[in-house]
C-alpha positions in Angstrom: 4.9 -14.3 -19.3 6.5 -17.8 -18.9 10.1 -17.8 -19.1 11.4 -20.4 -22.0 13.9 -23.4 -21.4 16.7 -22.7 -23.7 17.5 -25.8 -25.4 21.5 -25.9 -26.0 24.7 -28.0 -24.3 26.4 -26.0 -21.4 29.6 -26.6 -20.8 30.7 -29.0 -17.5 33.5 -26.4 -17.2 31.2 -23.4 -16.8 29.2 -25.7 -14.0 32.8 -26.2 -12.4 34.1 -22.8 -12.3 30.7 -21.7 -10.7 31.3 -24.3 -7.6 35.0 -22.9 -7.8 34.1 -19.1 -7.2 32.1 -19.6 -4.6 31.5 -22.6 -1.9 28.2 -24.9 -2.2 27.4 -24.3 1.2 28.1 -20.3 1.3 26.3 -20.0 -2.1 23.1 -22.2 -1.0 22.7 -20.1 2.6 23.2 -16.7 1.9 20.4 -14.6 2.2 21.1 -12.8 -1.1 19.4 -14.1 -3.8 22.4 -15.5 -6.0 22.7 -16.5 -9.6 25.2 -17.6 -12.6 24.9 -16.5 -16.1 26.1 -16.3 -19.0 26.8 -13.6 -21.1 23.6 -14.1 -22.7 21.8 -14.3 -19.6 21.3 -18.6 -19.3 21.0 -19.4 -15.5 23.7 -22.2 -14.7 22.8 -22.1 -11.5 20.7 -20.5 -8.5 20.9 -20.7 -4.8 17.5 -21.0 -2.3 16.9 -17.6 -1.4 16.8 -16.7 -5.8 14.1 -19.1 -5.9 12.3 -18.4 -3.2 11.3 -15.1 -5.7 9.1 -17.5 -7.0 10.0 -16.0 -10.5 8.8 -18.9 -12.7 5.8 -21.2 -12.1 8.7 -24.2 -12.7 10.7 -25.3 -9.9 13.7 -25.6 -12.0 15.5 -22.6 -12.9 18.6 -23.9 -15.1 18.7 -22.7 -18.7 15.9 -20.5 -18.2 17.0 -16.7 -19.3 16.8 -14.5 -16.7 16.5 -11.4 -18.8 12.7 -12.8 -19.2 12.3 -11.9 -15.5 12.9 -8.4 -15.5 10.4 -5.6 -16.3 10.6 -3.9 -19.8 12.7 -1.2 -19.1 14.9 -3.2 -16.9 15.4 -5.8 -19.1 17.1 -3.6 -21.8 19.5 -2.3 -18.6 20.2 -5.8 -17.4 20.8 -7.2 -21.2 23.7 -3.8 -21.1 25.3 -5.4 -17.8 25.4 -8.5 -19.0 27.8 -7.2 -21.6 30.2 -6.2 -18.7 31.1 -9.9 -18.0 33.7 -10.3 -21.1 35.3 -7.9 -18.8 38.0 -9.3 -16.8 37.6 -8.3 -13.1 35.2 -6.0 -13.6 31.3 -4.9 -11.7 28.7 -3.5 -12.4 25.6 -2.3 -10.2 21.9 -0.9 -11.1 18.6 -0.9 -9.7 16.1 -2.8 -11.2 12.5 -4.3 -11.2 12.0 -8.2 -11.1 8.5 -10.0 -12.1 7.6 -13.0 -10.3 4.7 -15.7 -11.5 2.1 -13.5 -9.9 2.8 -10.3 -11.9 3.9 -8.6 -8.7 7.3 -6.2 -9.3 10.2 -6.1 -6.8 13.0 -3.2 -6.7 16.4 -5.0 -6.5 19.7 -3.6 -6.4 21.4 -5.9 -9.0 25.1 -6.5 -8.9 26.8 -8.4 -11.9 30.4 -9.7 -10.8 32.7 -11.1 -13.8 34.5 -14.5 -13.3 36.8 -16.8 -14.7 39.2 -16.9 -17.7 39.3 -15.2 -21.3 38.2 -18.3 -22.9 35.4 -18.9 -20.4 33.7 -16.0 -18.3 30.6 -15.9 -16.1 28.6 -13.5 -14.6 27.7 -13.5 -10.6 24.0 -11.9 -10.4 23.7 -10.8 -6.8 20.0 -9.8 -5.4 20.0 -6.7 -2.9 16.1 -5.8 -1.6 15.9 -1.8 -2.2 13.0 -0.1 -1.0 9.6 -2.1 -0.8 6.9 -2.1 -3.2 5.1 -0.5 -1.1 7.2 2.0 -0.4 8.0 2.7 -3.6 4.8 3.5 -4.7 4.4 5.4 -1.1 7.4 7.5 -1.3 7.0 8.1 -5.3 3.4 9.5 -4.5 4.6 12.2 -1.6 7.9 12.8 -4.0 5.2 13.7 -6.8 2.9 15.3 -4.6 5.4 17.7 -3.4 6.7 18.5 -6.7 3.6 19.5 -8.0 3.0 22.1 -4.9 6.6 23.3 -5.7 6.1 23.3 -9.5 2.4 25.0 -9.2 4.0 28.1 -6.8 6.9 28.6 -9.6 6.3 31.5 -11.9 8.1 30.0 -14.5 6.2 27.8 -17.0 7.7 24.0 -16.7 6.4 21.4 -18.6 7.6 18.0 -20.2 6.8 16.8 -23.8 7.8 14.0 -26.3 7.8 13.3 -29.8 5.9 10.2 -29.6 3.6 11.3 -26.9 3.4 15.7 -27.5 2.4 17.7 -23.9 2.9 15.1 -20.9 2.8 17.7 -18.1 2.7 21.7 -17.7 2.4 23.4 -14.3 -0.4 26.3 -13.7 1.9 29.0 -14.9 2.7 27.3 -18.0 -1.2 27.3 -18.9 -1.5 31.2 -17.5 1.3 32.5 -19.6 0.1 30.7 -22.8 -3.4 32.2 -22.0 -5.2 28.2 -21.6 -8.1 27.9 -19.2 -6.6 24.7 -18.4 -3.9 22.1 -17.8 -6.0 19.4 -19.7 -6.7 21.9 -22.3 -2.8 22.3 -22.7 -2.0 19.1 -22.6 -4.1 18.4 -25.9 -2.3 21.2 -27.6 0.5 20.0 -30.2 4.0 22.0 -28.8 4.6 23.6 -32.6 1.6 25.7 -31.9 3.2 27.3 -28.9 6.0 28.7 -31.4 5.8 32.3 -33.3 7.9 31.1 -35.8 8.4 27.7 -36.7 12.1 28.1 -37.5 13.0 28.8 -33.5 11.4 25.0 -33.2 13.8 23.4 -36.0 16.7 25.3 -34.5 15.9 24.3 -31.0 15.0 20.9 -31.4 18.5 20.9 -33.5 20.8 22.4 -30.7 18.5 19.9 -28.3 19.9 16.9 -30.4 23.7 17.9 -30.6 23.8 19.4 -27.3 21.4 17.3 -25.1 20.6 21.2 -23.2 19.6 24.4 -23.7 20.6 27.5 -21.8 19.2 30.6 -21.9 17.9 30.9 -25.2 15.0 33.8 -26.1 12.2 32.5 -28.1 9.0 34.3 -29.6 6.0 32.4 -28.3 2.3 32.4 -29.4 -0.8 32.7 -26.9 -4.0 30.6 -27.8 -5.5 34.2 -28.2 -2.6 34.8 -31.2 -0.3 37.2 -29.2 3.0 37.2 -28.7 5.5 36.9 -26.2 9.0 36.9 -25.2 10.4 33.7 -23.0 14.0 32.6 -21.8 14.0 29.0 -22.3 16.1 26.6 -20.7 16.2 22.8 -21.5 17.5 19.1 -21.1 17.2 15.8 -22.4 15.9 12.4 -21.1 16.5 9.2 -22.7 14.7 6.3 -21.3 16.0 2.1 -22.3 12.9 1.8 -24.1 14.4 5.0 -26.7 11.9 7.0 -25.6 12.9 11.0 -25.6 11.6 13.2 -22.8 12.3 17.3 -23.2 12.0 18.9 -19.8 12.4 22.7 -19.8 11.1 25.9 -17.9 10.0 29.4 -19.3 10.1 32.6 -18.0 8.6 36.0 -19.9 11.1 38.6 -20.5 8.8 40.5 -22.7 9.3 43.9 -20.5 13.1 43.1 -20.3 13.3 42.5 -24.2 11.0 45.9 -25.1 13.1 47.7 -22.5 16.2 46.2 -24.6 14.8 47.2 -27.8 14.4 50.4 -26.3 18.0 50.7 -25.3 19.5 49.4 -28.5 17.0 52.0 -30.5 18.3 55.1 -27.7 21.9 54.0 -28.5 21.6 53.9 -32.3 20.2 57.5 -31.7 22.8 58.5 -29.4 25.8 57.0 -32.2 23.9 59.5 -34.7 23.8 62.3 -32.4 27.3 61.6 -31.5 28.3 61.7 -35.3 26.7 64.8 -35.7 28.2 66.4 -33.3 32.0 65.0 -34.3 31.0 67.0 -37.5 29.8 70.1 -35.6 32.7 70.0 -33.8 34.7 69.7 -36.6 33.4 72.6 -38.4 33.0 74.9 -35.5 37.0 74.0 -34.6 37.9 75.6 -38.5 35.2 78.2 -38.7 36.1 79.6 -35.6 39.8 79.1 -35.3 40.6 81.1 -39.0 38.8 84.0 -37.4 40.5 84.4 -34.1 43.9 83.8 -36.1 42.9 86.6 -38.2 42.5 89.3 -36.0 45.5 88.0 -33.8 47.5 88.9 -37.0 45.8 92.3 -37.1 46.1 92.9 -33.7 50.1 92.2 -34.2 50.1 95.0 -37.0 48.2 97.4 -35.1 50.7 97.6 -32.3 53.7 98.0 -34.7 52.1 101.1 -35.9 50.6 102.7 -32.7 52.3 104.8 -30.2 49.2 105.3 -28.3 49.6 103.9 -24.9 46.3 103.9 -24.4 45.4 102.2 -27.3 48.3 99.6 -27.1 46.5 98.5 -23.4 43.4 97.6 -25.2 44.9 95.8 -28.1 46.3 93.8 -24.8 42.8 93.1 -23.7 41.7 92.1 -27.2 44.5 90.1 -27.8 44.0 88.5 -23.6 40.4 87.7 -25.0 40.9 86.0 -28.4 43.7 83.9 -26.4 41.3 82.7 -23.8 39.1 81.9 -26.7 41.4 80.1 -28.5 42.1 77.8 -26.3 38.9 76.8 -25.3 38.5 76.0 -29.0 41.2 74.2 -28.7 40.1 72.3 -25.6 36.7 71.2 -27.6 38.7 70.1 -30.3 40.9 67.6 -28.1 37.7 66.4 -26.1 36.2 65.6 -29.3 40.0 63.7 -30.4 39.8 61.4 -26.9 36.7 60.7 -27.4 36.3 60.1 -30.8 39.5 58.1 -32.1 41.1 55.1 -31.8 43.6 53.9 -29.1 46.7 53.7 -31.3 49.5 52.2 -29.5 53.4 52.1 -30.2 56.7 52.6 -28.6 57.2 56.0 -26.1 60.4 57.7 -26.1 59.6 59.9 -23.0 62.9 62.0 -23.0 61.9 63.0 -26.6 58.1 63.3 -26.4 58.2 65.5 -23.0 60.6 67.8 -24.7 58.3 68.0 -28.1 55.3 69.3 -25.8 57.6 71.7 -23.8 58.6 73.5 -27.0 55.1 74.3 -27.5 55.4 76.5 -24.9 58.8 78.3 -26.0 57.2 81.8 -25.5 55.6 81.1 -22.1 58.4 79.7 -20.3 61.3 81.4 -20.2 61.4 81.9 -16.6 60.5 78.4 -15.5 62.9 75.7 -15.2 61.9 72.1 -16.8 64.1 69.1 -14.4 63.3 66.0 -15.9 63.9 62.2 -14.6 63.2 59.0 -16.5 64.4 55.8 -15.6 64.2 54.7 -19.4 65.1 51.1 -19.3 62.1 49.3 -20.0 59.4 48.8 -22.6 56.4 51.2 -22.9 53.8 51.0 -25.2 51.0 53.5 -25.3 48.9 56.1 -27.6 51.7 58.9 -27.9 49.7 61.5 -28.8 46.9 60.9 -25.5 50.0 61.4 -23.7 51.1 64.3 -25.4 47.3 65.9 -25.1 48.1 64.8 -21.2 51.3 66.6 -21.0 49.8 69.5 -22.5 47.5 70.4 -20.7 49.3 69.5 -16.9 52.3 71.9 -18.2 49.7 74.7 -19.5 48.4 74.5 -15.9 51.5 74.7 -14.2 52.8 77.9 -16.2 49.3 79.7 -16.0 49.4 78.9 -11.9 52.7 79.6 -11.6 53.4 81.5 -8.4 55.4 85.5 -9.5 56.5 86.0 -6.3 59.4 83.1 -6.4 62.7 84.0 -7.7 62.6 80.3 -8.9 59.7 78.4 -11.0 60.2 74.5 -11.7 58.7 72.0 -13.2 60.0 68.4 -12.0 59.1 65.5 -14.4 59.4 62.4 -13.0 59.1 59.4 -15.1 59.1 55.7 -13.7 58.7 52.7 -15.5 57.7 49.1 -14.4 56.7 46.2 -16.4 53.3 46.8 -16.6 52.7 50.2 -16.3 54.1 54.1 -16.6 54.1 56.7 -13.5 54.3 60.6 -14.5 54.8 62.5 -11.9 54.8 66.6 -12.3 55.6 68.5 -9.6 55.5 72.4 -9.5 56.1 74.8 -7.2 53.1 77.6 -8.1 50.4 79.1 -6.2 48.8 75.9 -5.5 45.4 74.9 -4.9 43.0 74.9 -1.9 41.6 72.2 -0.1 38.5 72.9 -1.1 38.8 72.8 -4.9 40.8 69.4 -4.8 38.4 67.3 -5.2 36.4 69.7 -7.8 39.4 70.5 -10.1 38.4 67.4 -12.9 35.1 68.7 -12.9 33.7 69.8 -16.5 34.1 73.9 -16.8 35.1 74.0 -13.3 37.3 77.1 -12.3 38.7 78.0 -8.6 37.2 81.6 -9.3 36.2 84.0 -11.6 39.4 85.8 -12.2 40.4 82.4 -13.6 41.5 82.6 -17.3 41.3 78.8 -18.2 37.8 77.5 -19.8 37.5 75.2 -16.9 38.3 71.7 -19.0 42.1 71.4 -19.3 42.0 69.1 -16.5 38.5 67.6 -17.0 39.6 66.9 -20.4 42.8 65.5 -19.0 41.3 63.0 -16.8 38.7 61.9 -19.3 42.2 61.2 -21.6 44.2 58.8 -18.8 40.4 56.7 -18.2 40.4 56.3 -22.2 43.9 54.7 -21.8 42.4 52.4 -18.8 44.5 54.8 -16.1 44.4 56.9 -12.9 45.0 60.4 -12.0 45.4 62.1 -8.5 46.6 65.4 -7.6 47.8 67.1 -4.1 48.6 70.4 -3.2 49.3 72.9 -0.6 48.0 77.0 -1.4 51.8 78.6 -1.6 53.5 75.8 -1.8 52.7 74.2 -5.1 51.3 70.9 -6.6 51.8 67.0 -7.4 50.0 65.2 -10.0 50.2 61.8 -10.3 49.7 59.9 -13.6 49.4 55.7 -13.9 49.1 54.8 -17.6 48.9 50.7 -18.2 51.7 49.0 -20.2 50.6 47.6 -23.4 51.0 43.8 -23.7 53.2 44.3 -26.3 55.5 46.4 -24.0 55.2 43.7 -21.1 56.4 40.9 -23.1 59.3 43.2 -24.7 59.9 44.2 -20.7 60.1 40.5 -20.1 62.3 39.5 -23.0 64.6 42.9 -22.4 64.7 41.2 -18.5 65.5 37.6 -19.0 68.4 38.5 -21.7 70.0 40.8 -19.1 70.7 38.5 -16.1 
């Protein structure tokens, strides 16, 4: 197409600050095609390499537009750079395709400089040669060529597709996982009949238009043959000048992953009910057994004030030994069920006080054991008190089971540090101790160093389980005559770290 002559006055002063910018004889030798406009794209004036593009079948150029001698899509790009010349100072660079008189397209890397004043500014088109024609077209086709190879080894399912235009491309897995015979067949499918349900396409396509991408997202698809399937989809956006919009996503089936999920999620809600049940079992079992035992340890009491028999007395001893042993495994149910089933509830510790709360609990057992306790109690610590009273607990009712007859002295050193973000209990005892080769048993569930043991083998299993519910660690070391060290490291709560903070900063 002919470009037209516009027929309208230009301004001597846009002619003069042309000649101004740039010397006659620079601007008529350079090997750069070189051009003024206006901001509407009027040529002013052209040097001899820009018409040597034999553009236009006229040998003069002036007051032609030179937006009529770009291609269609480079024409709407050029027409936005020409907008950058009301810019003071500023440049702009894109590459584009030129038509000459013969039809034939060039790719040009096309600069747009802005000139002059406020009141009167001009545009600098420079010409750079990109790649040849030829080369183009060569290069394009091996580019092309080698993404089809890579696209047709992939095992995901890419494709393109448009509004205007429907399926544009699919690659060999796209066609096998959508059960086609064919890319062609494919490509004269509409994309809403690739969709289970029609509302995942209105909700994609909106996400697509807000977000421009689509990551990750697990659609139901249907085969030609009407079956289903699960695919991860992931998507982006192409907007071409002429307003055409290109969707370019890949597919992969997750069907065995999403039955394998369903299967997961369906074990879990079964597990939840299971676990329910057996929250109530444990519940009941805790009272219908407990009342019992408490019973006939009340008889047992009686009996002995009215016996004289010593004979008798020994095995109201032995009942009395077994009903104790039972008792507190009860008991040790009932607080595995507690750690595991309830609620981290966190508030302010008062160590001193809560240690000494749990050591009363075992006023009849301790008489002959000494309780040293240390706390550096000058910062804020924030925990579930009564996980660390079930910790306590159970550590002390070790040490005074284990605790060694032979000494003329029994201790138990409690050591408590404090630090901004987290507690250290340390208890120390000086009992039988443990051998080597139970250490690394002794958290175990039921696990006993022998068979004369009286514990039910999860004080400390049950113990352990309690400091990982509050996100801590346990460790233990001993020495067989010497006695034992267990170390505790319970997290600070946040509120406790910013009270430690606050407490801190007011005290320098």
């Amino acid at each position: 197409m002919e470009a037209k002559r516009i027929q309208e006055h230009i301004p001597d002063d846009f002619i003069q600050l042309s000649k101004d910018y740039i010397g006659e004889e620079i601007f008529n030798h350079s090997n750069s095609p070189l051009v003024f406009v206006t901001t509407r794209g009027i040529i002013l004036k052209y040097n001899r390499a820009f018409k040597g593009l034999s553009l236009s079948k006229s040998s003069e150029l002036e007051k032609l537009n030179l937006l009529d001698f770009f291609g269609d899509t480079s024409r709407v790009a050029f027409k936005e750079m020409l907008g950058w010349i009301a810019k003071k100072d500023s440049e702009i660079n894109k590459q584009l395709i030129l038509v000459n008189n013969a039809t034939e397209k060039t790719i040009f890397d096309v600069t747009i400089k802005s000139i002059g004043s406020a009141k009167q500014r001009l545009g600098l088109v420079i010409f750079e040669p990109a790649m040849s024609r030829d080369s183009e077209i060569k290069s394009s086709g091996k580019l092309s060529q080698l993404f089809i190879a890579i696209s047709d080894n992939l095992k995901e399912g890419i494709y393109r597709n448009s509004r205007e235009e429907g399926m544009i491309y699919v690659n060999k897995s796209f066609v096998e996982l959508f059960g086609y015979q064919s890319v062609k067949e494919v490509l004269n499918v509409s994309p809403a009949k690739f969709y289970a349900d029609n509302a995942d396409r209105s909700r994609i396509a909106k996400v697509l238009r807000e977000a421009d991408y689509l990551t990750n997202e697990t659609i139901l698809f249907r085969r030609k043959d009407g079956s289903t399937f699960w695919g991860l989809v992931n998507c982006s956006v192409t907007r071409e000048y002429n307003g055409t919009t290109y969707y370019d996503g890949a597919i992969i089936d997750i069907t065995e992953q999403k039955d394998a999920e369903n299967i997961l999620q369906q074990k879990n809600r079964e597990l939840k009910k299971i676990n329910a049940q057996m929250d109530r079992f444990l519940y009941s079992a805790y009272h219908d057994i407990r009342s019992p035992i408490a019973s006939v340890l009340g008889l047992t009491n009686i009996m002995r004030m009215e016996l004289q028999d010593e004979q008798m007395l020994s095995y109201l001893d032995k009942i009395d030994e077994s009903l104790n042993k039972l008792d507190y495994f009860v008991n040790d149910i009932k607080y595995f069920s507690q750690n595991a089933r309830q609620h981290i509830t966190s508030k302010k510790i008062d160590f001193p006080a809560l240690v000494n709360e749990v050591w009363k609990k075992f006023k009849y057992q301790h008489d002959l054991i000494e309780l040293q306790l240390k706390i550096d109690d000058d910062k804020f610590f924030f925990s579930d008190s009564s996980r660390i009273m079930l910790i306590l607990e159970n550590l002390f009712k070790n040490c005074i089971q284990f605790s060694d007859k032979t000494k003329n002295e029994h201790y138990i050193k409690v050591n408590v540090h404090l630090s901004y973000d987290k507690a250290t209990i340390e208890v120390i005892d000086n009992g039988i101790g443990i051998g080597k080769q139970h250490l690394d048993k002794v958290f175990n569930m039921f696990y006993r160093g022998s068979e004369s043991s009286k514990g039910s083998g999860l004080g400390l299993y049950i113990t352990k389980e309690t400091v990982l519910k509050l996100n801590g660690n346990i460790s233990i070391e001993s020495e067989v005559g010497l006695g034992t060290i267990v170390n505790v490291e319970i997290p600070n709560d946040k509120k406790g770290r910013l009270m430690t903070r606050k407490f801190l900063l007011q005290s320098r």
